[in-house]
Each structure stands twice: as C-alpha cells, then as structure tokens.
C-alpha positions in Angstrom: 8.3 -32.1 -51.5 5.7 -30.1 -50.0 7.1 -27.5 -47.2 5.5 -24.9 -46.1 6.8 -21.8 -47.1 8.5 -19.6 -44.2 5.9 -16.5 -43.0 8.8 -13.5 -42.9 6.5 -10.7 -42.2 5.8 -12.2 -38.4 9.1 -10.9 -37.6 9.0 -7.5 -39.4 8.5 -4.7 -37.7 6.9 -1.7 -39.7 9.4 1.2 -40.1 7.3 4.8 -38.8 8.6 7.9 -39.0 7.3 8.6 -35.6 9.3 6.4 -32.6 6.7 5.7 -29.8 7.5 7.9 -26.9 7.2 6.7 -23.5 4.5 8.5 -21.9 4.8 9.0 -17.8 2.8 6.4 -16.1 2.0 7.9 -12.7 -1.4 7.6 -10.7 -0.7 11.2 -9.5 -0.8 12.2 -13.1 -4.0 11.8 -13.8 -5.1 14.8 -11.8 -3.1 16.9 -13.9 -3.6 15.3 -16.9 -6.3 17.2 -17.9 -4.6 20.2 -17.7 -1.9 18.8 -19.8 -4.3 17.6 -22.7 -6.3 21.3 -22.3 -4.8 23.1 -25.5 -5.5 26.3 -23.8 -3.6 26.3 -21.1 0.2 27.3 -21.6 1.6 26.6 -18.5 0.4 25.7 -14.7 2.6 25.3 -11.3 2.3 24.0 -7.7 3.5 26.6 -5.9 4.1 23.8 -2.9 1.9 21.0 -1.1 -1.3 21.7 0.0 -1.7 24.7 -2.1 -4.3 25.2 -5.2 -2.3 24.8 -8.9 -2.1 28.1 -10.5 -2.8 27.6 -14.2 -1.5 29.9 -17.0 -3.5 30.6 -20.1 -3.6 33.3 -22.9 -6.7 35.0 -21.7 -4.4 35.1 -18.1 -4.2 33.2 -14.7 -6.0 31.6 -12.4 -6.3 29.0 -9.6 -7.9 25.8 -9.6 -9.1 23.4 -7.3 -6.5 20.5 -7.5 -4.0 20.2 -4.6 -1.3 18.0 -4.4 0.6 16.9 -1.3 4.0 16.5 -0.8 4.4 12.8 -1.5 2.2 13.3 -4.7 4.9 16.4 -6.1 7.6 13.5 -5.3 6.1 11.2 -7.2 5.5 13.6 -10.5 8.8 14.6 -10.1 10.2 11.2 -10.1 8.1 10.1 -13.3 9.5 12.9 -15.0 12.6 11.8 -14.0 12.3 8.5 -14.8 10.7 9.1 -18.4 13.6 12.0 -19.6 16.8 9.7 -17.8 17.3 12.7 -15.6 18.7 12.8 -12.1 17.1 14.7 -9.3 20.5 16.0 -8.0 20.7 19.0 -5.9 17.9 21.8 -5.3 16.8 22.2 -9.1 15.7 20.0 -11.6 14.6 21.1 -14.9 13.7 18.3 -17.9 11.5 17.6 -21.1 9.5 15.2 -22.5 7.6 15.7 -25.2 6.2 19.0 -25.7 6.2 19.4 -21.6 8.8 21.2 -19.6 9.3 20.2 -15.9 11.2 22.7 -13.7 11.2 22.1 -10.2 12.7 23.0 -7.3 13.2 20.9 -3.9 12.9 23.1 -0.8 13.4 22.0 2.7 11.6 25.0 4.2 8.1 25.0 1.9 8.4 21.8 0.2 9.1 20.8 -3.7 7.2 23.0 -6.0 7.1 22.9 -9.8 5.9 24.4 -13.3 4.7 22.3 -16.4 5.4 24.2 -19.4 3.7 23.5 -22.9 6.2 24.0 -25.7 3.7 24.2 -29.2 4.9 23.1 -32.3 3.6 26.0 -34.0 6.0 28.8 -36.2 7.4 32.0 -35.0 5.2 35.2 -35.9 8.7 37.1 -35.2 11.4 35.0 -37.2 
C-alpha cells in the first residue's frame, strides 16, 4: 500500500516566548497613536473635551494641537477597558496594557479626562 503520509506540522503551532498581545483597536486611537509610538514623550493627558492634549517629555511640557471630544474620550476609555478586562465602575478608572498606563477620571461637571503614561523597560539608575 501506498498512503500518503499524515502532514503533522499543519496543526502545530510554534511555541514563542513572546504571547501576542492584543493591541486596542479604536479609530480614535489613531490620533494619539503617534504620541504613543514617539519614544520621547513620557506621558500626555486630556485635561477634558474640547481642550488641547498636554504632552509630557524630558526636555518638559507642552500643548499640542489634537483635541478630542467627549464621545472620542469614551471611546479610548472603553478600548482600554476592553483590552485590560477592566470595568469602568465609579468615578476612577486606572489600567495597563502594555507598557501604557490609563488613569482616568469620569466627571459630570467638566467631562472624562485622562493620562497615558509610558512605563520603559529600562533599569533603575537608583537601585
């Protein structure tokens, strides 16, 4: 008899040492993304919708030009939700993914306003 011989590696998955992370997919992201990918910025926050992002780097502070409104902070907030399997419950909502730290607060009065901090993988000068 001539069979074919079974094709095992069509059902093996290589083993990585990195797990693929799943990234937030938003269409309000990508005006922030390129403050997120910019390795000189630390930090940056909406200080509410309508206002200019303040961003946060070594050198100092400054504003930029990108506003978001209200519905747009929402729906970051709710990706970043999503992504880390954390509830927006109450006032304050703080989560990471990645190297990014969300926290947020939800205001009646001026609106839901947030920071995005960077968290480097880099060693401690003081330890």
């Amino acid at each position: 008899l001539d069979l074919p011989k079974p094709n095992f590696q069509e059902n093996i998955t290589p083993l990585n040492n990195e797990v693929e992370r799943e990234e937030p997919k938003n269409q309000n992201l990508l005006k922030i993304q390129n403050l997120i990918n910019d390795v000189n910025i630390i930090s940056f926050e909406c200080p509410g919708p309508g206002k200019y992002l303040l961003i946060h780097t070594r050198r100092g502070s400054f504003s930029s030009k990108i506003l978001l409104e209200k519905e747009e902070i929402n729906s970051i907030l709710d990706d970043f939700s999503r992504v880390s399997k954390i509830p927006r419950i109450g006032g304050v909502f703080k989560a990471a993914i990645n190297n990014l730290v969300i926290t947020a607060i939800d205001s009646e009065f001026s609106g839901p306003r947030f920071i995005i901090t960077k968290i480097h993988p880099q060693e401690s000068n003081y330890l």
